[in-house]
C-alpha positions as MATLAB code, in Angstrom:
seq = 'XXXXXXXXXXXXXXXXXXXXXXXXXXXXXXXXXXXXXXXXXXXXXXXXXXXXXXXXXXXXXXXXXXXXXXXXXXXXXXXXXXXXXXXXXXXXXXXXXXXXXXXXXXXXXXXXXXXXXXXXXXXXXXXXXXXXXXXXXXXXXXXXXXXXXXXXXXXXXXXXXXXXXXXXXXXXXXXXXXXXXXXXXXXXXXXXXXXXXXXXXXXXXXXXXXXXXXXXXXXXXXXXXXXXXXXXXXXXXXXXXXXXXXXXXXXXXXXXXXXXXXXXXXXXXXXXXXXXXXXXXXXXXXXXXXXXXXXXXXXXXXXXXXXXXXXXXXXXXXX';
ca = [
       9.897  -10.870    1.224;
      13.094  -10.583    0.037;
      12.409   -8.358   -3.423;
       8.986   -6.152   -2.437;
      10.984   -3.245   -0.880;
      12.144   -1.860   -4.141;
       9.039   -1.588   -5.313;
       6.381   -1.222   -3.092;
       7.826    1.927   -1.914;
       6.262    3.643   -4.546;
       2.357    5.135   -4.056;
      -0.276    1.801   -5.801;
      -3.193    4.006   -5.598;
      -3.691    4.994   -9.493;
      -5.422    1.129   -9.797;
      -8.076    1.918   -7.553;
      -9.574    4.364   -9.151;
      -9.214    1.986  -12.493;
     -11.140   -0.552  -10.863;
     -13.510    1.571   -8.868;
     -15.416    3.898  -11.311;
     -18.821    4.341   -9.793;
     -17.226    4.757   -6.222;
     -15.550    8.005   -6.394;
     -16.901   10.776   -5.548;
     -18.882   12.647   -8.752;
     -15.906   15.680   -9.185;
     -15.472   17.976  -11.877;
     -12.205   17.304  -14.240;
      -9.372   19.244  -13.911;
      -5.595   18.602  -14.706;
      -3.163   18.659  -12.171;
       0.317   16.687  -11.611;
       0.616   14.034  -14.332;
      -2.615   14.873  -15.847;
      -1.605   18.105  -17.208;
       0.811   16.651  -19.843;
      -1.551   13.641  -20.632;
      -4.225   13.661  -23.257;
      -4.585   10.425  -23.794;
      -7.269    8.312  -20.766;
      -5.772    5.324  -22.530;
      -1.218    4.419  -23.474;
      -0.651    1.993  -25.883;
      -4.041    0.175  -24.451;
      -3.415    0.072  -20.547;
      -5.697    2.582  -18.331;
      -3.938    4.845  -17.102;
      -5.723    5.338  -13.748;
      -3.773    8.044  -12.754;
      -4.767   10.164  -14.698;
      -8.532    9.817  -13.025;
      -6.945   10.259   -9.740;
      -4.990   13.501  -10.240;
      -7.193   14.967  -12.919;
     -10.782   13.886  -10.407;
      -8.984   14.955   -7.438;
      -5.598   16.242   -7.248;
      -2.561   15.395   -4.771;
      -3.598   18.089   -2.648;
      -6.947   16.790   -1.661;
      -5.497   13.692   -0.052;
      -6.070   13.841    4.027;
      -4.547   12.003    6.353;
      -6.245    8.628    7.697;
      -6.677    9.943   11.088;
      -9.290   12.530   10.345;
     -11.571    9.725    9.267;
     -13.514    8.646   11.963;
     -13.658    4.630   12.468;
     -17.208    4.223   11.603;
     -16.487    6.173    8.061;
     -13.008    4.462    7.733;
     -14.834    0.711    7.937;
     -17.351    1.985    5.669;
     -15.703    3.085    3.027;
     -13.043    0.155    3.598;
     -15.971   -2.044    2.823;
     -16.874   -0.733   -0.302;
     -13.476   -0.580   -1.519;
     -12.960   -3.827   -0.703;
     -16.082   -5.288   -2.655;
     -14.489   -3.381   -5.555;
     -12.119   -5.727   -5.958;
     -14.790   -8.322   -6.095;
     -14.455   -9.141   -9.867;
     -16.116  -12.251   -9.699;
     -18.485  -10.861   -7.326;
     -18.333  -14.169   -4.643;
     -17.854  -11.864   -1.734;
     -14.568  -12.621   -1.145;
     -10.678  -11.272   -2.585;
      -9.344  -14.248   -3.846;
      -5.364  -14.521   -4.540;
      -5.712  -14.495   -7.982;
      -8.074  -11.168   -7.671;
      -5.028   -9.266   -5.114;
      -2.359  -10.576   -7.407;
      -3.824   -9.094  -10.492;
      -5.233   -5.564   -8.917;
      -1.036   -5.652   -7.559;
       0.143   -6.488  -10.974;
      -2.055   -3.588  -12.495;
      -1.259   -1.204  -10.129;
       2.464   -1.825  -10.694;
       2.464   -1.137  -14.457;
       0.232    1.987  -13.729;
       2.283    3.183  -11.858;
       5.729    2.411  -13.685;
       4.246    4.236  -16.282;
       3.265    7.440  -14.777;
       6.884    7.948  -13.234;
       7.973    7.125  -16.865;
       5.617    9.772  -18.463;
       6.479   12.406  -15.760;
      10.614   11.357  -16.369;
      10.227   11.841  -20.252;
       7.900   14.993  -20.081;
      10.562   16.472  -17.820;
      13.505   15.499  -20.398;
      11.357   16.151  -23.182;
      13.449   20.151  -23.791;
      11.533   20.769  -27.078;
       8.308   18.958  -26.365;
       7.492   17.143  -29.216;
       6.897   13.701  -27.271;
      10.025   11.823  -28.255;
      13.419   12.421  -26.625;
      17.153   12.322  -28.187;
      19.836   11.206  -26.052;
      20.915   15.005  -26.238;
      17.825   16.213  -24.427;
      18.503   13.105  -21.203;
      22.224   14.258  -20.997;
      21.141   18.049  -21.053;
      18.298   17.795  -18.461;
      19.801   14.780  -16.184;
      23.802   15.921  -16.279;
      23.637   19.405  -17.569;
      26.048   18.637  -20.386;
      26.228   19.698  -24.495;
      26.715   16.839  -26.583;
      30.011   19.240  -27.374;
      31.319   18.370  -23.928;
      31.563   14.485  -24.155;
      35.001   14.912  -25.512;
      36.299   16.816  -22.899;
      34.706   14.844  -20.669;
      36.295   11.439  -22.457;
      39.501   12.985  -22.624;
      39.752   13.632  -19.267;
      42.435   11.794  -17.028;
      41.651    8.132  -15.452;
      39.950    8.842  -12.173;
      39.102   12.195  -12.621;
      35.242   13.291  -11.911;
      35.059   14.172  -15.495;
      36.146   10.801  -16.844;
      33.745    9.035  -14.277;
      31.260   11.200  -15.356;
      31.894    9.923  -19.395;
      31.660    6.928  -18.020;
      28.215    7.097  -16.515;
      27.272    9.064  -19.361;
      28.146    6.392  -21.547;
      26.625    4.133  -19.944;
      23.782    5.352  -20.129;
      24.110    5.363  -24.453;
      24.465    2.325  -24.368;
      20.777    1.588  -22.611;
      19.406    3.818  -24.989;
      20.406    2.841  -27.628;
      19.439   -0.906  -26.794;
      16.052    1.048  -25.765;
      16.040    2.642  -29.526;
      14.450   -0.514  -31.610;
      14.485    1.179  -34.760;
      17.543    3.396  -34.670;
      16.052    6.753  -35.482;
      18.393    7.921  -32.731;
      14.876    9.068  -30.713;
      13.144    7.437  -28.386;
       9.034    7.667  -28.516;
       6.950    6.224  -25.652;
       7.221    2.768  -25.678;
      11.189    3.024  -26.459;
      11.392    5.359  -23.195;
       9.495    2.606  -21.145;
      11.986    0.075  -21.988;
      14.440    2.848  -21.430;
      13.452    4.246  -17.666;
      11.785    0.391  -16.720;
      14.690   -1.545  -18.314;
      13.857   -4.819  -15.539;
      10.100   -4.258  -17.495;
      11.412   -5.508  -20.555;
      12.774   -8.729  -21.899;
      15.210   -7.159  -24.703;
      16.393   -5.084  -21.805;
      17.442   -7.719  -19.609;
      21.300   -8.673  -21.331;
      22.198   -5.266  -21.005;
      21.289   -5.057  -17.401;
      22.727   -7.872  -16.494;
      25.871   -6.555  -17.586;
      25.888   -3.503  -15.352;
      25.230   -5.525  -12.679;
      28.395   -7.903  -13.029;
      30.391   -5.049  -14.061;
      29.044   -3.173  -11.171;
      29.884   -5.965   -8.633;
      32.115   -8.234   -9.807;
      35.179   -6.505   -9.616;
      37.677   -9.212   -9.681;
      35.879   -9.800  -13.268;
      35.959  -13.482  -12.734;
      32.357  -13.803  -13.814;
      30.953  -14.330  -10.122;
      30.032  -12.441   -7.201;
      31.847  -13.094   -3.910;
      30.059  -11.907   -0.552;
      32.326   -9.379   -0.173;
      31.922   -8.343   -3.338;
      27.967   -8.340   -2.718;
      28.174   -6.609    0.728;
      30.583   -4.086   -0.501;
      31.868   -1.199    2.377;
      28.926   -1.256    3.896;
      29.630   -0.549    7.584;
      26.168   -0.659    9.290;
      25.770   -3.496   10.888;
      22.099   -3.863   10.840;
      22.710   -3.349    7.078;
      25.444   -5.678    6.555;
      23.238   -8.549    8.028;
      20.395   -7.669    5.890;
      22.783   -7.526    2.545;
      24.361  -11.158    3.825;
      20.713  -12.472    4.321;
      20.153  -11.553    0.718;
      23.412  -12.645   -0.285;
      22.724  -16.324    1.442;
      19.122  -16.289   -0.027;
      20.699  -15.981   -3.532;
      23.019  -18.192   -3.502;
      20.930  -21.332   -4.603;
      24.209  -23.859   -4.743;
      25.633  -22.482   -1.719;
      29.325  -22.233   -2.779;
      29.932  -18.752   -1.606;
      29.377  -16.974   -4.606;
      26.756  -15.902   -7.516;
      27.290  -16.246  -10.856;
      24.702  -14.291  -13.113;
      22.266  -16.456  -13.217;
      21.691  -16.303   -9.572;
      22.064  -12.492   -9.746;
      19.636  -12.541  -11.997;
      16.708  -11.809   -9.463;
      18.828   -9.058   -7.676;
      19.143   -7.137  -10.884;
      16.077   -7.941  -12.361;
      13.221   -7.908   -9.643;
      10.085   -9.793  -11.302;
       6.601   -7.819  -10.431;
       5.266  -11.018  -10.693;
       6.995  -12.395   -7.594;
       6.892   -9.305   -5.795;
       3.161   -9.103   -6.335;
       3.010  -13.261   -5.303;
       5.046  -12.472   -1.882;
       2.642   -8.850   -1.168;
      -0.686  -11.434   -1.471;
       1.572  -14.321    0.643;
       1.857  -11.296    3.075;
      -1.324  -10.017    3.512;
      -2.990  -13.461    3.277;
      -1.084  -14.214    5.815;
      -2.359  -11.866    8.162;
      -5.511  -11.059    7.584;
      -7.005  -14.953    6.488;
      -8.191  -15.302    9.969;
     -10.267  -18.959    9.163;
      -7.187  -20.182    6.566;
      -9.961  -20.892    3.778;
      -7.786  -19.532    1.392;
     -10.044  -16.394    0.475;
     -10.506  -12.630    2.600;
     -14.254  -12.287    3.217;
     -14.962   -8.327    3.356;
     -15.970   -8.762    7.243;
     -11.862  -10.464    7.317;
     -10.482   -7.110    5.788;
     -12.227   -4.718    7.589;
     -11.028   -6.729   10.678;
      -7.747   -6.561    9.789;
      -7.990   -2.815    8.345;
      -4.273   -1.957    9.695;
      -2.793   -4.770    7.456;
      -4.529   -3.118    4.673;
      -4.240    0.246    5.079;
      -0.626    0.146    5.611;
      -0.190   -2.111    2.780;
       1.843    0.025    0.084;
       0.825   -2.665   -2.697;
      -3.357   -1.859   -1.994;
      -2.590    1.648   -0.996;
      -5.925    1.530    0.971;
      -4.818    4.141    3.443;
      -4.907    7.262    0.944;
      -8.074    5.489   -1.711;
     -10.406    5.033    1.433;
     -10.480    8.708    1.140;
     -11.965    8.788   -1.418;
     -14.788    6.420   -1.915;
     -18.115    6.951   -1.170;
     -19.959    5.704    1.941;
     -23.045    3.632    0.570;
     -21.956   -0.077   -0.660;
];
């Protein structure tokens, strides 16, 4: 599962609530986290599920699993599960865990985005210059990017112009229309580059430029592995170099970077289902029954693309 680390770190459980309205628990609205700069239930037509979470709830409420006790834990396990149930057969097909993944992915993506541009957002009008990123996520003028140019080869200040400039050059391919401001959408592409197609030549550029630094328009092993001097970590890097490397002569040219730089939800969401199918499709019939799940409830609540471990807090008790 070569690709899921990078992004099933981050918390899935906004698309729960999306998909489970008539299982939480009847609270009174409030805003907290996310929810206080959001006035919108709906972005550019995707539900943003978070906002029911943190606005119903609030991060604070969530418990740990422990103080459930097993007979409440399965319960609530099974009606979550039956949630999920969209064609309502009694059992979570692939195609039903791949898409609840795939939602909860670009629910998620977009909350972090919201939260990044509200916090860069210095005048709060809902769009952001590239003055306003450099000012909140460097702590530099516009003024100072000469100095900061100017500044001798190797010096922090030049390495910082560097990364700086980088930078203008993502948001500007980010900035479809040229205003020189980026609204919503334009931020997305922006924070979520690997999210979006027009994105993808420019990333793929940092990448070679960040690796290849013979510039011979490949990436050796070494190259790949870098000064890494873990061992444990080193192994891991050359399993991912070996797994890359589709013609197996030692090196990756961009296209075979391509997967590296660009991780596709789709096949991270494909190899989370593999995963889980895996281990909890006790009889191999190709579907989880609800009885299969609740089984295998330590697959699923550890499971950072379901998130069941914090949700299950939060659903009611009666299927």
């Amino acid at each position: 599962m070569l690709f899921i680390c990078n992004k099933l770190t981050a918390s899935l459980v906004a698309v729960l609530v999306c998909i489970l309205p008539l299982c939480l628990c009847d609270v009174e609205k409030t805003d907290h986290g996310a929810a206080s700069h959001k006035s919108d239930h709906y972005k550019n037509g995707v539900h943003n599920a978070v906002f029911d979470m943190q606005a119903l709830l609030g991060s604070d409420n969530v418990g740990e699993l422990e103080d459930l006790p097993e007979e409440v834990r399965h319960r609530r396990l099974k009606t979550l599960a039956k949630s999920h149930d969209l064609n309502n057969d009694d059992n979570i097909d692939e195609q039903e865990l791949k898409e609840w993944i795939m939602q909860s992915f670009n629910i998620v993506d977009r909350e972090e985005a919201n939260e990044r541009m509200h916090e860069d957002d210095g005048n709060e009008d809902g769009m952001l210059t590239f003055a306003e990123i450099v000012d909140k996520q460097y702590g530099y003028k516009e003024g100072d990017m000469k100095d900061l140019e100017a500044a001798e080869e190797g010096h922090e200040d030049h390495d910082m112009w560097k990364v700086i400039s980088e930078d203008k050059r993502r948001f500007d391919a980010a900035d479809l229309n040229k205003d020189g401001i980026l609204e919503e959408e334009e931020f997305m592409a922006y924070f979520l580059p690997y999210n979006y197609a027009h994105m993808f030549p420019l990333e793929m550029e940092r990448a070679m430029k960040e690796l290849d630094k013979d510039n011979d328009g490949h990436v050796s092993m070494e190259e790949f592995i870098g000064d890494q001097q873990d061992e444990e970590h080193r192994q891991a890097e050359l399993s991912q170099f070996e797994e890359l490397d589709g013609d197996k002569d030692g090196k990756l040219s961009p296209e075979e970077l391509r997967p590296w730089a660009l991780a596709d939800n789709h096949e991270i969401a494909k190899e989370e289902v593999e995963h889980l199918y895996m281990e909890c499709d006790t009889d191999q019939d190709g579907k989880l029954t609800i009885d299969e799940i609740v089984r295998k409830e330590e697959e699923f609540m550890s499971s950072s693309a379901t998130d069941y471990g914090r949700i299950v807090h939060f659903v009611r008790d009666e299927l």
